[in-house]
C-alpha positions as CSV (number, residue, x, y, z in Angstrom):
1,X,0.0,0.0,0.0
2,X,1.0,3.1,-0.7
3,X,1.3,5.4,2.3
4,X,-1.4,7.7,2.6
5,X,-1.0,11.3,2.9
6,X,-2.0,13.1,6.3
7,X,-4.6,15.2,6.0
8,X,-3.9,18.5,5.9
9,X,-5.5,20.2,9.1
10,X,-8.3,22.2,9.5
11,X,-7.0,26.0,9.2
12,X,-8.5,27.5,12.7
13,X,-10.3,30.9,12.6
14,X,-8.9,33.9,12.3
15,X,-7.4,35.2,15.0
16,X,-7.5,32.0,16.9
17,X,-4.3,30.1,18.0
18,X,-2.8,28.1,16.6
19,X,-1.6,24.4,16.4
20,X,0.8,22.9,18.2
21,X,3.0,21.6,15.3
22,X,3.0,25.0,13.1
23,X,5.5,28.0,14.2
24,X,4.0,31.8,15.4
25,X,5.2,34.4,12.9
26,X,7.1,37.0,14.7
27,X,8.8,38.7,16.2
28,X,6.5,42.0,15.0
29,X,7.2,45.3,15.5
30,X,5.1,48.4,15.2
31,X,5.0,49.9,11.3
32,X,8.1,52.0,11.0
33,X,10.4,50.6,14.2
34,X,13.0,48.7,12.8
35,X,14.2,47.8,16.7
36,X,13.2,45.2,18.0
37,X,13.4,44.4,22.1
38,X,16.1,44.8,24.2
39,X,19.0,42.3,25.1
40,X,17.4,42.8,28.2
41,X,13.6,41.9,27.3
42,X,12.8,45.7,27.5
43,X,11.0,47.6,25.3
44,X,12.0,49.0,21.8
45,X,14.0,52.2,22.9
46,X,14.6,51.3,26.5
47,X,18.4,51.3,28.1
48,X,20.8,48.4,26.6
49,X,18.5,48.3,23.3
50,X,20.6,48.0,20.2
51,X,19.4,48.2,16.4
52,X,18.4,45.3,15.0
53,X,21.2,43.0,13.8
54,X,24.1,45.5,14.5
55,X,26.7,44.1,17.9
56,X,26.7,46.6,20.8
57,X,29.5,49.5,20.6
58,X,32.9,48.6,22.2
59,X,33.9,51.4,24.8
60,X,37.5,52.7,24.0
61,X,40.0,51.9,26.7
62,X,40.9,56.0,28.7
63,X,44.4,55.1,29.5
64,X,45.3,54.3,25.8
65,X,44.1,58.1,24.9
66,X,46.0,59.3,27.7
67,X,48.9,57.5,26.4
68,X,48.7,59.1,23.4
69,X,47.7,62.6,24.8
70,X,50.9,62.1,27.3
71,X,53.3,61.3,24.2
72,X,51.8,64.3,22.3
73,X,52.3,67.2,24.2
74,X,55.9,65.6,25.6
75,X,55.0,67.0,28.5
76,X,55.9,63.9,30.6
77,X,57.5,61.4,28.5
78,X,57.5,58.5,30.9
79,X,53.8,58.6,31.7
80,X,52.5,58.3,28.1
81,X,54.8,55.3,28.0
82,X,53.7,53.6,31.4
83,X,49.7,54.2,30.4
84,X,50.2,52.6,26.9
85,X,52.0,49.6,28.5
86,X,49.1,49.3,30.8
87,X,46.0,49.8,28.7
88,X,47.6,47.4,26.1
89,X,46.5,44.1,27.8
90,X,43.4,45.8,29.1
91,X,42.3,46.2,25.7
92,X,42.4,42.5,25.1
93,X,40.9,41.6,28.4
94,X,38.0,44.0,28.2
95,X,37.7,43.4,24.1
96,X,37.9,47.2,23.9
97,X,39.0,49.5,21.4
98,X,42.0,52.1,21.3
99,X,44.7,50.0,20.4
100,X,46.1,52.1,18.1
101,X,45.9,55.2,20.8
102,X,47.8,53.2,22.8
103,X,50.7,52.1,20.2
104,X,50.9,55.5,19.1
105,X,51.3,56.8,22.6
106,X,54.0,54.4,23.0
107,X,55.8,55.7,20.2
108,X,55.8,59.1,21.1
109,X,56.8,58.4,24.2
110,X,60.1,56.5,23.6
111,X,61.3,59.1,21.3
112,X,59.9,61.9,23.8
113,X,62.3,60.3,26.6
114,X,65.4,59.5,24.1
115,X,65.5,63.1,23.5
116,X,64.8,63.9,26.7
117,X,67.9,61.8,27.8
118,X,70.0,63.0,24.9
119,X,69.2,66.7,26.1
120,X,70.3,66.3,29.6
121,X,73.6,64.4,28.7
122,X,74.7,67.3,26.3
123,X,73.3,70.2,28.2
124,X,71.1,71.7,25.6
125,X,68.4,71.0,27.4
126,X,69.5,73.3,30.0
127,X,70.6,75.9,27.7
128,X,67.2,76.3,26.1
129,X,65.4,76.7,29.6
130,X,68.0,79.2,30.5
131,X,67.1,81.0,26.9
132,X,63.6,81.0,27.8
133,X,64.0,81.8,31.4
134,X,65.8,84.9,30.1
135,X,63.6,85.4,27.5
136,X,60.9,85.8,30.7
137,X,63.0,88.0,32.6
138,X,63.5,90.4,29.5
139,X,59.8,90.7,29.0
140,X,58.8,91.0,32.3
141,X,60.9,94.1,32.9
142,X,60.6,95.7,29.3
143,X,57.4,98.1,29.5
144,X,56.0,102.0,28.9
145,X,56.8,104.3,30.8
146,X,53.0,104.6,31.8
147,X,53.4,101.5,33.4
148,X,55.9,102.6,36.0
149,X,56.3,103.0,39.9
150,X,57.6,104.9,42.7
151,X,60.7,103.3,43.8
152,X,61.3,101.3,40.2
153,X,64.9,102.3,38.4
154,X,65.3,101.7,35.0
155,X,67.5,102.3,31.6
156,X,65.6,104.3,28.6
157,X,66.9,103.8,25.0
158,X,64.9,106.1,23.9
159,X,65.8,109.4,25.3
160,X,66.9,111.0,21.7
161,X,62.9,110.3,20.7
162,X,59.9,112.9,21.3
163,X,58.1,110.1,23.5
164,X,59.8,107.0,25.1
165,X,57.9,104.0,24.6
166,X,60.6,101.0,25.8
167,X,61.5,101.2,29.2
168,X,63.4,98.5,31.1
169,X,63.3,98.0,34.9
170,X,66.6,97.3,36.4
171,X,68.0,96.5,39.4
172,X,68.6,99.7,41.5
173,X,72.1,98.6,42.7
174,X,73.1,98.2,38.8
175,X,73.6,101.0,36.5
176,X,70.5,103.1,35.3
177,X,69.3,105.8,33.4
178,X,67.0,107.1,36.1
179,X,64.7,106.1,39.1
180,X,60.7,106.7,39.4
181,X,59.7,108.8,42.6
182,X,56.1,108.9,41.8
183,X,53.2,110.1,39.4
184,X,50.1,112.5,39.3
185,X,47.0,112.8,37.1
186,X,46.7,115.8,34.8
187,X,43.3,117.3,35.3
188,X,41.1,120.4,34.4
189,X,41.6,120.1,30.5
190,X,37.9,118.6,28.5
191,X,40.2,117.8,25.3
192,X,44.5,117.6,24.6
193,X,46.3,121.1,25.5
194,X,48.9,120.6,23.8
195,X,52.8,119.1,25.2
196,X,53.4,123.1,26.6
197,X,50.8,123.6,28.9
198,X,51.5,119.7,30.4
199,X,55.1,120.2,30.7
200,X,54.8,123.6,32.8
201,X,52.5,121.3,35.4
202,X,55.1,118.5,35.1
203,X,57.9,120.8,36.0
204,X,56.4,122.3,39.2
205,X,54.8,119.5,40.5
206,X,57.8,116.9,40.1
207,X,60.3,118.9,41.2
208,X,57.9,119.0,44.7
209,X,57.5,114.9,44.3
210,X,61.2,114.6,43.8
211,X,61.6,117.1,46.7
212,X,59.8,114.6,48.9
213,X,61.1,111.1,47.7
214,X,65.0,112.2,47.9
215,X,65.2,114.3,51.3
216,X,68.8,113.6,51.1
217,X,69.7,116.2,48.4
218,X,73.5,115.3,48.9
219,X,73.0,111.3,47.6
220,X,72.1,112.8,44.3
221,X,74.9,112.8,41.4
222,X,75.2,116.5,40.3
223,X,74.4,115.3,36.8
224,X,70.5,113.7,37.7
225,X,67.8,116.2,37.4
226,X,64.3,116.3,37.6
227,X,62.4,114.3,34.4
228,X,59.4,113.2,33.7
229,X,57.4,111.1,30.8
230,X,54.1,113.0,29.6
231,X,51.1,111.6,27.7
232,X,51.1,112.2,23.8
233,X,48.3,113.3,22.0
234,X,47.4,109.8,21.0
235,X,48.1,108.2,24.4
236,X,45.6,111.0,25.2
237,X,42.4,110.0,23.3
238,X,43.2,106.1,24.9
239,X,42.6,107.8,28.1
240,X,45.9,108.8,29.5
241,X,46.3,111.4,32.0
242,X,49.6,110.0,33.9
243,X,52.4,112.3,34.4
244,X,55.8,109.9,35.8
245,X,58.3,111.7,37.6
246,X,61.3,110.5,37.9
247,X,64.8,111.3,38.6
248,X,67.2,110.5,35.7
249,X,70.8,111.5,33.6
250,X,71.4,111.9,30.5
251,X,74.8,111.4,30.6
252,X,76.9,108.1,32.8
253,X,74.5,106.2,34.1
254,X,74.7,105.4,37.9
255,X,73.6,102.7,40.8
256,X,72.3,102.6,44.0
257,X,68.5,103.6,45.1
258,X,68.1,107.8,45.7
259,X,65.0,107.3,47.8
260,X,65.4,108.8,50.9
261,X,61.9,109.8,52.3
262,X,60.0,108.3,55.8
263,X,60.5,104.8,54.7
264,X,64.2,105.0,54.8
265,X,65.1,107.4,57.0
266,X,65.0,107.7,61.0
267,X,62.6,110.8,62.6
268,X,66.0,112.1,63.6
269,X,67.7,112.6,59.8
270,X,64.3,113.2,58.4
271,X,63.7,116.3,61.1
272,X,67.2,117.4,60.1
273,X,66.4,117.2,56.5
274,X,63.3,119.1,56.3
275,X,64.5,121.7,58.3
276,X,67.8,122.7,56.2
277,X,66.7,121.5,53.1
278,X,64.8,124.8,52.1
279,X,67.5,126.9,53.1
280,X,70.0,124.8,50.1
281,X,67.2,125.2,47.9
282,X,66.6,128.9,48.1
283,X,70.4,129.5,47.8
284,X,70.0,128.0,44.1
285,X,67.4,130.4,43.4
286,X,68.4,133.9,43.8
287,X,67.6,136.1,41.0
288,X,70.0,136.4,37.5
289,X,69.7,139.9,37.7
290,X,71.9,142.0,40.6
291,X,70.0,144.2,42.8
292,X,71.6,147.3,41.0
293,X,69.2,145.9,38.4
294,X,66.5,144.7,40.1
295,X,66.8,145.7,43.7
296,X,63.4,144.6,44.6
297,X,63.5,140.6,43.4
298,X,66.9,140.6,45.3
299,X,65.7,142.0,47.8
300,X,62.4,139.4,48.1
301,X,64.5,136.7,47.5
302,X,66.8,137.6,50.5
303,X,63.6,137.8,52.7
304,X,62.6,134.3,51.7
305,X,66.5,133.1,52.8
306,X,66.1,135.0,56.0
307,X,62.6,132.8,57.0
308,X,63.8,129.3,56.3
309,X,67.1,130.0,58.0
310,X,65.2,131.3,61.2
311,X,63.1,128.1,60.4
312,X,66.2,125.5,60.2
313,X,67.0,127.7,63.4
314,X,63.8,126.8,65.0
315,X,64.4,122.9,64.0
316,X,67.9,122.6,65.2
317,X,66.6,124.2,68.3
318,X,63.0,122.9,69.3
319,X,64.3,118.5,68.5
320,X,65.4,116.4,70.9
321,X,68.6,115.1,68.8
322,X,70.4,111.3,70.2
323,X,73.3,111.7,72.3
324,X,75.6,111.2,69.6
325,X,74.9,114.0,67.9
326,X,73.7,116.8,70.5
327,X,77.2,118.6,70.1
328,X,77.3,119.1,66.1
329,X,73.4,120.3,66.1
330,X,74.4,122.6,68.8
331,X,77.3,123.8,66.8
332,X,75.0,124.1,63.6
333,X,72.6,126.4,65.8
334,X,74.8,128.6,66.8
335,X,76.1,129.5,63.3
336,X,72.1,129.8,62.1
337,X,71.7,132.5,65.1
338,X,74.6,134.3,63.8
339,X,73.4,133.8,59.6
340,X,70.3,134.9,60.6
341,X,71.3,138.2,61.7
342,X,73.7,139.3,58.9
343,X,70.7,138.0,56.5
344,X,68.1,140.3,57.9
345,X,70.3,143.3,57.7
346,X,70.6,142.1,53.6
347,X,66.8,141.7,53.8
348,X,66.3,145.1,55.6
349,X,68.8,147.0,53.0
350,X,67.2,150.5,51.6
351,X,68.4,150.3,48.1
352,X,71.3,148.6,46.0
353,X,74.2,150.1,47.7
354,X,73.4,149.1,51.0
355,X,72.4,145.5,49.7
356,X,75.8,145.5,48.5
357,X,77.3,146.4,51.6
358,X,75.6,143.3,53.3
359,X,75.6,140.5,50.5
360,X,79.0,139.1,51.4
361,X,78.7,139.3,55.4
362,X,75.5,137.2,54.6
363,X,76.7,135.0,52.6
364,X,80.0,134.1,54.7
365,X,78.0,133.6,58.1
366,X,75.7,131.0,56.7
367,X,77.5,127.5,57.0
368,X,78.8,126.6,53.3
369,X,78.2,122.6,54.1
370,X,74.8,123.2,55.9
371,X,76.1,121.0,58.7
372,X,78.6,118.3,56.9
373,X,79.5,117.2,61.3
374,X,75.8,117.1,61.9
375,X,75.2,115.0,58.9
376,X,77.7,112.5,59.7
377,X,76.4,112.2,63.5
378,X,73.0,111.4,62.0
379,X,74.2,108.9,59.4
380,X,73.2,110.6,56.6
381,X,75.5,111.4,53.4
382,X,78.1,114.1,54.5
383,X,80.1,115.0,51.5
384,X,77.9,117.0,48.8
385,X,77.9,115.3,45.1
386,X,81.4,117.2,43.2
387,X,80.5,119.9,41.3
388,X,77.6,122.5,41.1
389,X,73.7,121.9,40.2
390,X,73.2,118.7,42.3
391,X,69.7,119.4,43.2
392,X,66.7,117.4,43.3
């Protein structure tokens, strides 16, 4: 007999389940969705799903890019080397990727630290750091003259030029062209007045700022003179109003600090200072013209010398000098008492002939060193800079 065929089974209803021996179609996904669930059973879209038929993403291994970060910059040669050795068999543990990171970092490494090594054996390692550390120092001290401050010295180049723009801070105790004793804003002007009108401010007030920053007149080299940097028309417009004083050569430069204010100096020499200090300046300032022509200027001026030598007389006097010292300051008084005498019968003097008559008394009575013994009991400079015009 020939075997019979089965019978095909009954199809069930639509919709209804079906037999045991025929497969579900599946899996179905929503029209549009090509994802189908999680490795996780989730839903379509929910964490750890992956698109259909593609392997899930292998995470790259950090210490292979930090490897090849490390080898890169050759900042630190040995660590790119020492992470690339480590994530290496990581890599092939984990099944990650960044091989190549990690080779690469290698690489750079090795030759980062043969150079390295080559560098320190023939000492051009350390003469490029010493090029750059100088290269540092030089920028770091090269700036405008806008930029500086009281108590800074520094060298100018550019002195033969309308407006320095290079200055260089120095050392004090090293040659220089000039130290900074302070600065002031120019005010009362809506637009630029002009280099005239700024340079008659400048003059008076850094000659007073000078005045004040070197007490001691007699540490300043006959040949440094009041100077100061002014804004420039364009500086002007950016908003610059700075005036620098300063006091600077233009001829040999020369070292060590000239400040010599109430941060330097004891209550003693600074008492000392102020009280004969107007007396030496007043002496520079008597008129160009003699009294036969103009009796009444010389005559003013010798009234101003009378009333700071009865003020020296009055600072000698009234202070309470150390032990050391007591002797010369007495000395010093005593020859004030006498100077200010002979000066009041030259301030007194009815015309030309009689300020004649009592110019040279005058001039012989007052102390020609201004109290060189006193000086040195106070520890201040005692021999005055060679030469005339040392002023501050």
């Amino acid at each position: 007999m020939e075997p019979s065929q089965p019978t095909p089974p009954t199809p069930p209803p639509p919709g209804g389940p079906q037999p045991g021996g025929w497969p579900a179609p599946g899996p179905y996904t929503s029209p549009g969705m090509p994802y189908a669930a999680g490795p996780h059973g989730g839903p379509p879209g929910a964490p750890g799903a992956v698109p259909y038929g593609m392997p899930p993403r292998r995470s790259t291994n950090g210490l292979a890019i930090g490897s090849l970060v490390s080898g890169i910059v050759c900042c630190l040669p040995p660590l790119g080397l020492i992470l690339g050795l480590v994530a290496l068999p990581q890599i092939r543990r984990k099944d990650q990727a960044g091989k190549g990171f990690a080779v690469a970092g290698i690489a750079l490494s090795a030759v980062s630290c043969l150079l390295l090594v080559v560098g320190l054996a023939s000492g051009a390692f350390g003469s490029a750091w010493n090029g750059f550390q100088k290269g540092v120092d030089e920028a770091s001290r090269s700036r405008t003259p806008y930029s500086l401050r009281a108590g800074q010295c520094f060298s100018d180049d550019s002195k033969e030029e309308e407006y320095a723009t290079d200055v260089k801070v120095v050392d004090c105790a090293r040659p220089h062209d000039g130290e900074v004793t302070g600065d002031f804003k120019v005010t009362g002007f809506d637009k630029w007045p002009g280099d005239d009108p700024i340079d008659r401010i400048a003059q008076t007030r850094c000659e007073t700022i000078n005045s004040s920053y070197a007490l001691d007149t007699w540490k300043v080299p006959k040949d440094v003179w009041t100077y100061y940097y002014l804004p420039s028309s364009q500086s002007w417009r950016r908003g610059d109003r700075t005036v620098t004083c300063a006091l600077a050569t233009e001829k040999a430069p020369f070292s060590g600090s000239l400040r010599s204010d109430s941060t330097s100096l004891t209550l003693d020499q600074e008492q000392f200072l102020l009280s004969l200090n107007p007396v030496e300046k007043l002496g520079y300032e008597e008129p160009e013209e003699d009294p036969d022509e103009d009796f009444e200027a010389n005559r003013k001026w010798a009234g101003e010398m009378l009333a700071a030598i009865d003020s020296a007389r009055a600072g000698v006097r009234d202070h309470d000098w150390p032990g050391t010292s007591k002797a010369a300051l007495a000395a010093l008084g005593k020859e004030l008492d006498t100077a200010s005498k002979r000066w009041g019968r030259l301030a007194a003097a009815a015309d030309a002939d009689a300020y004649w008559e009592a110019y040279d008394a005058a001039w012989d009575a007052l102390p020609e060193d201004l109290g060189a013994e006193a000086r040195t009991a106070l520890g201040l400079t005692d021999t005055p800079p060679a030469g005339e015009g040392a002023q501050a």
